[in-house]
BAMARFI-719259 format. One record per residue: x, y, z of N, C-alpha, C, O in turn. Coordinates in steps of 0.1 Angstrom, whole numbers, plus 5000, padded with zeros to 4 digits. Layout:
BEGIN
XYZXYZXYZXYZ/...
***
This chain:
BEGIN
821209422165820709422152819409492150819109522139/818209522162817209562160816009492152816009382148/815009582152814209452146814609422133815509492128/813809292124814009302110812709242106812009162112/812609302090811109332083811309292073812209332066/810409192069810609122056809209252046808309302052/809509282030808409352025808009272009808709281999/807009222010806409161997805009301988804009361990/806109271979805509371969804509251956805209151951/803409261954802409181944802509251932802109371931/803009181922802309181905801709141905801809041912/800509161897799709061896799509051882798708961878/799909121873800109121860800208981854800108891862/800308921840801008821835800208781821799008791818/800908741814800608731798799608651795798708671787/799708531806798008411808798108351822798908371831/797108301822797208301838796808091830796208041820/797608031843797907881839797007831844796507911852/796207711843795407631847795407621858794407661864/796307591867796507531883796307651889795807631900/796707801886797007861894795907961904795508061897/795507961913794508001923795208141929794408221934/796408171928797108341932795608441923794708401915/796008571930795108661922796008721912797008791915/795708701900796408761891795608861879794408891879/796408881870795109011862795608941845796808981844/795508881836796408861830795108961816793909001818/796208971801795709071793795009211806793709221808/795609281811795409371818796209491819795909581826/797309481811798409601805797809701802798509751794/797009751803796409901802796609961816796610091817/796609871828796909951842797609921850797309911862/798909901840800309891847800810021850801910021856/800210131846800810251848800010311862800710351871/798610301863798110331871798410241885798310291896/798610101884798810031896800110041898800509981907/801110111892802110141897802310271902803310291908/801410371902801310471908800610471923801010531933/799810401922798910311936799610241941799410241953/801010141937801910101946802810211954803110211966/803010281946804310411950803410511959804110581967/802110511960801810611966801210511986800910571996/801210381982800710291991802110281999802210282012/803510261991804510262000805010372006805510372017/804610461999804810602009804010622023804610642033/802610602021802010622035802310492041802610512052/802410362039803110272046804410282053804610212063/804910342049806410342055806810372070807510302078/805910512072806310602085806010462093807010432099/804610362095804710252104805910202108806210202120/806510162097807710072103809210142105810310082105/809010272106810110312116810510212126809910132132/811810252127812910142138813310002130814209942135/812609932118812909792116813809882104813709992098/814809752103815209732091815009602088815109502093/814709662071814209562055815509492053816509532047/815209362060816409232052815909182038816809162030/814909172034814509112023813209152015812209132022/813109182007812309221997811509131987812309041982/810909131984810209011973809109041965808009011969/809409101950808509051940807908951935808408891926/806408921942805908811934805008881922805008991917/804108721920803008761915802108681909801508611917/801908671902801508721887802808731882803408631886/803308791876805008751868805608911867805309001859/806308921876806909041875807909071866808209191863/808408981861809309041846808509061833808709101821/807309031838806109111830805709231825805209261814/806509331842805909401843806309511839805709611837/808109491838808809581827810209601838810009681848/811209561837812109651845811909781848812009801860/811709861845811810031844810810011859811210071869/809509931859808709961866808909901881808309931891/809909791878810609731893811709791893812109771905/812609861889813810001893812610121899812610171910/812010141892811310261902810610231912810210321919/810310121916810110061928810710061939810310121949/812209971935812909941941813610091948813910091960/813710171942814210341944812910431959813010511968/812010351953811110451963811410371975811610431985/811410231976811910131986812610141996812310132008/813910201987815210261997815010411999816010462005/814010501996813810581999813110642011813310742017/812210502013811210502025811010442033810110462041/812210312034812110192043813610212045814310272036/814110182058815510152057815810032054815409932060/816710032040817209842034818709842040819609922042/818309692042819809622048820509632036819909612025/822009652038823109642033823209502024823609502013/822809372034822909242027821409202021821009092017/820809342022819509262014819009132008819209141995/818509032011817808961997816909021996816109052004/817009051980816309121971815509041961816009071951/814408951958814008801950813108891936812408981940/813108871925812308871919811708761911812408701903/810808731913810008591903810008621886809608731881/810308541880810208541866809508421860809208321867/809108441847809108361838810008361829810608461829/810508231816811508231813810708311800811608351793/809808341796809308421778809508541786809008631779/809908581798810008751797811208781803811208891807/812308701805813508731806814808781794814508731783/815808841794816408891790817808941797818109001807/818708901787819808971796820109101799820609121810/819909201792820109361791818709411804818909521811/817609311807817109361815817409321830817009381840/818209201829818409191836819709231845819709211857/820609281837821609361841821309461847821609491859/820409551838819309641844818909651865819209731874/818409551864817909481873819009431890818909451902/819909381882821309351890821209491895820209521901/822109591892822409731888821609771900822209821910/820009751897819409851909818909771922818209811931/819509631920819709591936819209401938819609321946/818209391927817609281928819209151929820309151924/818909091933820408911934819908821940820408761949/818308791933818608661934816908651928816008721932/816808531915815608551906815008371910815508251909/813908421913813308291909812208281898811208341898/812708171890812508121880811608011875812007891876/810108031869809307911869809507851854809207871842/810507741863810607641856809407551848809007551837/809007461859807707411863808107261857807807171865/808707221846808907101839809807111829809607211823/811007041825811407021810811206931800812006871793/809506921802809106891788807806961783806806971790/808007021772807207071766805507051765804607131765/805506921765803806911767803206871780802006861781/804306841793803806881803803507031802802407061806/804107121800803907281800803207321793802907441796/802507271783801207291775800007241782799007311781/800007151788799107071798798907201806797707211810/799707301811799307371827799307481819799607591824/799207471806798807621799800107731803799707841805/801307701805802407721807802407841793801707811783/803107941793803308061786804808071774804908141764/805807941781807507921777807307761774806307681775/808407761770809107611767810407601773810907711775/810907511776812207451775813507511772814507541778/812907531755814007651753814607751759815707781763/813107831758813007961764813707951779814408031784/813307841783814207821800815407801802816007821812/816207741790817907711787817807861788817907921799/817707941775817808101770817808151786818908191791/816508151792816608241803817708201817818108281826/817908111816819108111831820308111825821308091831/820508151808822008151800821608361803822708431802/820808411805820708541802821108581816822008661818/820508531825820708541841822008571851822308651860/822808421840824108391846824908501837825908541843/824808541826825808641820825308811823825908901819/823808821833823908931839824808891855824808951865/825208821854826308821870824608791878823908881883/824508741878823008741888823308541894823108421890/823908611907824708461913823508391925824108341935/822108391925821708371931819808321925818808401925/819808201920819208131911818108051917818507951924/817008061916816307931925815207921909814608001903/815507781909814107701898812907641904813207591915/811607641901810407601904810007471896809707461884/810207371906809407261893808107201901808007211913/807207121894806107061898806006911892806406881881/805506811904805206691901803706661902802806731907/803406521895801806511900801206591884800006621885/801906631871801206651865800406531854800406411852/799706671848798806571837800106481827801106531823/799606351825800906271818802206311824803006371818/802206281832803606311838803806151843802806081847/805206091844805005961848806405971859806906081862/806805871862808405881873809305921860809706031862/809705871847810605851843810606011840811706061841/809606091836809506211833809706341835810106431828/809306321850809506371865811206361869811606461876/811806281866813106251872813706291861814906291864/813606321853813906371835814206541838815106611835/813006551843812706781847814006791858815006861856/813806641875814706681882816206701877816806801880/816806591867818006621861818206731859818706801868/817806801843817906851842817807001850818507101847/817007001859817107121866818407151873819007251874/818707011879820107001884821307061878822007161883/821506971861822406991855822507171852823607211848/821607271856821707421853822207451866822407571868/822407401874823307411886822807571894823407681897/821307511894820607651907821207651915822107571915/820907721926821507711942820607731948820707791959/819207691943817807651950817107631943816907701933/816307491948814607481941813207451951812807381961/813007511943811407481949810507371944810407401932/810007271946809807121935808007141948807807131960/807207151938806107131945804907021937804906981925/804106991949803506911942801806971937801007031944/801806911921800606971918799406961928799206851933/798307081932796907121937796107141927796207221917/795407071929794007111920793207221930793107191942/792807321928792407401943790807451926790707491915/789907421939788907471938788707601928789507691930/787807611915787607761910788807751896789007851889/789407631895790807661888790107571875789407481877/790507631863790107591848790807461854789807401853/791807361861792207261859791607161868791807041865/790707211880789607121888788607111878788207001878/787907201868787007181861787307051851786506961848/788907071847789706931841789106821848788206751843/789606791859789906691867788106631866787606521863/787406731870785706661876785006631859783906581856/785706671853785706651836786306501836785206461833/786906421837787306301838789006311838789606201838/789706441838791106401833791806311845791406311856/792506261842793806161859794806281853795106351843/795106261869796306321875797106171881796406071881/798506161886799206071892798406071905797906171910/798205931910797505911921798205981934798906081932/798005931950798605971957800105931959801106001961/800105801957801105721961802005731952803105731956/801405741934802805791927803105921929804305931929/802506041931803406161938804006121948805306141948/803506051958804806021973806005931969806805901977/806105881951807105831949807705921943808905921943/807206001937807906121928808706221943809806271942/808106231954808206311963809606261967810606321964/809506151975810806021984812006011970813106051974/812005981963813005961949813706121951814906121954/812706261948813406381946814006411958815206431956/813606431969814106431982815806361984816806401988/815506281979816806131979818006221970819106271974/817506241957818506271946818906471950820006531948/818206511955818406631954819706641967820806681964/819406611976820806511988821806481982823006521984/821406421974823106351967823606431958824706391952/822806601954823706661945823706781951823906891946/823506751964824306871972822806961976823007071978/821806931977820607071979820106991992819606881993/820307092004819707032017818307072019817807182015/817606972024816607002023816207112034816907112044/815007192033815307292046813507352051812807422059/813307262039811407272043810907192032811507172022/809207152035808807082024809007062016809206952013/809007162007809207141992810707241986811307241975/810907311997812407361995813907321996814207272007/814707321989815907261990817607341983817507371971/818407361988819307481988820607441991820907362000/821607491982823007461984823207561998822307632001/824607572006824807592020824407692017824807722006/823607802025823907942024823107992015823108112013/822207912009821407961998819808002001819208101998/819507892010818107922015817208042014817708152015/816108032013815208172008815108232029814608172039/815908372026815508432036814308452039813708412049/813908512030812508592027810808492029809608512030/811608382027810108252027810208222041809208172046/811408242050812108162061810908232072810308172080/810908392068810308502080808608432078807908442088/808008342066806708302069806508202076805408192083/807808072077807407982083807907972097807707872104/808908092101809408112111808708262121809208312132/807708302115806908402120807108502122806708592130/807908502114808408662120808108782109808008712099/807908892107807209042106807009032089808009032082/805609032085806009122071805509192065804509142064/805509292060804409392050804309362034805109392026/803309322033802809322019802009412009801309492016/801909431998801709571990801009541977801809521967/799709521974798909481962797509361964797309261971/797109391958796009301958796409181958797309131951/795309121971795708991978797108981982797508871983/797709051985798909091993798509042011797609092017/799308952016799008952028800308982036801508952033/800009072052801109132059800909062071799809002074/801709062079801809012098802809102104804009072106/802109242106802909342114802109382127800909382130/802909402133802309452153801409362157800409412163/801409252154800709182162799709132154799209022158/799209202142797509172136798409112121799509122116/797409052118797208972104796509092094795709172098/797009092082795609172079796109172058797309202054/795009142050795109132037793909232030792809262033/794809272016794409392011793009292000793209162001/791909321992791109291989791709231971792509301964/791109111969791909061955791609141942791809071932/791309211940790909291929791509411926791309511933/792309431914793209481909792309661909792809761915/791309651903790409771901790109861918790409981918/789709821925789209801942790809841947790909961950/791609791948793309841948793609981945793610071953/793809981932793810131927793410221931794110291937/791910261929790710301934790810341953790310431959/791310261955790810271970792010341978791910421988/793210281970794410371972794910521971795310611979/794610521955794410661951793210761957793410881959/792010701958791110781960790210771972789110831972/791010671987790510671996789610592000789010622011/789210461992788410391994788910242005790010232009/788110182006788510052010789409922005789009861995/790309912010791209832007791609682016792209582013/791009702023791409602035790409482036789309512041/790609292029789609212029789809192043788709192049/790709182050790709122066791909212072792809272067/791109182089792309222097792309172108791309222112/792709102116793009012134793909022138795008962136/793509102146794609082161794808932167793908892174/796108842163796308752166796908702182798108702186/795408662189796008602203797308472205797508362200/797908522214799108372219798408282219799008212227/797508212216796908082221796908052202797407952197/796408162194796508112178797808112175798108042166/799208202182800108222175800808112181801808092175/800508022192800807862193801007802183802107762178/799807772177799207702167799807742154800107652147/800007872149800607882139802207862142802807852132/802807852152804607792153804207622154805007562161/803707572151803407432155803507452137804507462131/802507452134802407452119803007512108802707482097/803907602111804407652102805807582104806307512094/806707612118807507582121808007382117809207352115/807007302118806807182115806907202097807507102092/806707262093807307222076808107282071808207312059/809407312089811007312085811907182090811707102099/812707202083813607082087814007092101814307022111/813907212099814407312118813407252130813707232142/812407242125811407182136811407272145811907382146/810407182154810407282174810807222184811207102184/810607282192811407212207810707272216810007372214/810907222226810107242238810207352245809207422246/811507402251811207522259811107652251810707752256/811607652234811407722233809507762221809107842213/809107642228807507642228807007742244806507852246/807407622253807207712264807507842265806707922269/808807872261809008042267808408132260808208242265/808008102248807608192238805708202242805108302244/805408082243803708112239802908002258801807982261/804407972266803907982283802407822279801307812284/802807752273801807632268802707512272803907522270/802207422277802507302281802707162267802007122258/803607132270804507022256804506932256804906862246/804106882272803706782270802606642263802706522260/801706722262800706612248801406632234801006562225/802306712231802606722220803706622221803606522215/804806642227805906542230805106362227805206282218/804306372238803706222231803406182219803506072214/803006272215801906242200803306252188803206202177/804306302192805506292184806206142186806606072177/806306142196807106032198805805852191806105742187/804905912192803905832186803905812172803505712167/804405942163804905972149806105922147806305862137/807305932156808405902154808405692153809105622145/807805672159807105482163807305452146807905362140/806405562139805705512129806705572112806605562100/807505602120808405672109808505812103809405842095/807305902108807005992106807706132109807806232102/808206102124809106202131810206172133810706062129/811006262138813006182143813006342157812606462157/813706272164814006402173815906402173816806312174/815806492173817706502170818206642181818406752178/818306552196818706642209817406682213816706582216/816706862215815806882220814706912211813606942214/815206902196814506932185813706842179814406752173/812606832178811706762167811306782155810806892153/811506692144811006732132810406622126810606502130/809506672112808906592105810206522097811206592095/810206362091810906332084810406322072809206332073/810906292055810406352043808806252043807906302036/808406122050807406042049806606102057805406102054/806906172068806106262080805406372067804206392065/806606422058805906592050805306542042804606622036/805206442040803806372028802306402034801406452028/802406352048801106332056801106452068800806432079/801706582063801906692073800806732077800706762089/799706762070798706852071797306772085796506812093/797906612079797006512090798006552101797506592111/799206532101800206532112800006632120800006602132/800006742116799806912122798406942125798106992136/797506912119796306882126796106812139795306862147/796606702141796406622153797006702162796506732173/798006742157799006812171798306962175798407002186/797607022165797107122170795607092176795007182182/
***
């Protein structure tokens, strides 16, 4: 099969940028969507010749909101794509949406020149949770958009929802999961709200607002985990959960390590060995692309002894877990203090080993970050 290369392309575009959100994005910035699309096209061209020999299993539009950013301008993407990368045959192909900038005619569009499979921020089905996170759609707009989706033939659906919001209670929360259910995705992403530093919604919080404590998100957590089982969505990482066959290829290559090239401000890649991310600033992108300047915030050559540490950690917030020899063969490190300190998790309910594999169990992914810590 040869190697294979996952390639994330950044929007950073979007109509408002929401309370919670800490991504780099540009919002009211539509004056240089023409030019940052000329700086993408000209950044994938001299990128390409690198990755001779791999073939592109999966592709991915994030952002900032790429149905933002106009079909026309993700078809001519997608074109220079297969122009200059060799794409697999079974590509996943993901584009992120919101539901106020979907459409069916663009979406057909979209089918047409390759994209199958949209993820969709849901985030809640109720309206004044989504006014709370300064949310852009409603409810409606989210019926409208996965009725436009499914009558573009677009058979490959994942919804985004979040718990832990402002006024948000169990009954509320289990109210968004139904109904997400009842549109019968074949994946969601259910995460739990971050207040992250810098964000108009920590300014909320140190302002006096409550959020659900710890303990009622780990009940909102243990409940959806439970229900999402029982209607068929396996769970397959933290906050990820997928009918058979559904699972995000393309998220799989980050927590599974394996190769990717990224393309836009704050875009981050892990090719030949180094880490290395482009600088957040939409203007500094352009500019540096077109005209030769500096582009690059970081770059490291990552030693076996860190790329340990990142399969412990990344690999631990899959259902897939790790195992021993193929710790040993891969990074030649000894498993044994880890074996203990699992089986010390497992005592406590936190772990389960199933044959030579270890994984976190859903009470373990509550307290992963203390759990993965210790072990590293």
């Amino acid at each position: 099969m040869g190697k294979q290369l996952g390639l994330y392309i950044h929007i950073p575009f979007c109509k408002s940028k929401c309370d919670y959100c800490d991504f780099y994005s540009a919002p009211e910035r539509e004056g240089q969507m023409d030019a940052y699309q000329k700086a993408l096209l000209a950044h994938i061209k001299e990128t390409a010749p690198q990755a001779k020999g791999y073939l592109v299993d999966t592709l991915y539009f994030g952002g900032g909101t790429p149905s933002y950013y106009g079909e026309k301008r993700i078809r001519e993407l997608l074109a220079a794509l297969r122009k200059r990368f060799e794409l697999a045959g079974n590509a996943e192909i993901t584009m992120e949406a919101n539901p106020d900038s979907v459409d069916k005619k663009s979406m057909v569009r979209l089918r047409r020149a390759g994209i199958n499979r949209i993820s969709l921020g849901l985030q809640s089905a109720h309206d004044d949770e989504l006014e709370a996170l300064h949310r852009a759609h409603t409810w409606q707009q989210t019926l409208a958009a996965v009725a436009a989706i499914r009558e573009a033939k677009l058979k490959n659906l994942t919804l985004d929802l979040m718990y832990g919001l402002p006024g948000q209670g169990m009954a509320s929360w289990q109210d968004s999961v139904e109904k997400a259910i009842a549109l019968q995705p074949e994946h969601l992403s259910c995460y739990g709200l971050k207040v992250e530093p810098g964000t108009p919604l920590c300014g909320r919080v140190q302002r006096g607002e409550a959020l659900p404590d710890d303990d009622e998100q780990a009940d909102m957590y243990l409940w959806m985990v439970e229900r999402l089982a029982e209607a068929g969505y396996q769970q397959y990482e933290i906050s990820n959960f997928a009918q058979s066959g559904f699972q995000s290829r393309h998220n799989l290559k980050y927590w599974l390590t394996r190769p990717y090239l990224g393309f836009g401000p704050g875009a981050h890649s892990d090719f030949g060995g180094r880490r290395f991310s482009f600088l957040s600033d939409l203007d500094a992108y352009i500019n540096g692309v077109l005209n030769g300047g500096p582009i690059i915030e970081e770059d490291d050559l990552i030693p076996k002894r860190e790329r340990s540490g990142e399969y412990l950690m990344l690999r631990l917030r899959t259902a897939r877990g790790i195992e021993e020899w193929e710790y040993r063969r891969e990074y030649f490190m000894n498993f044994e203090p880890i074996e203990l300190k699992l089986a010390e998790y497992e005592s406590r309910g936190w772990a389960t080993q199933d044959g030579q594999r270890w994984r976190l169990t859903p009470q373990g992914f509550l307290v992963s970050n203390q759990l993965i810590g210790e072990l590293m």
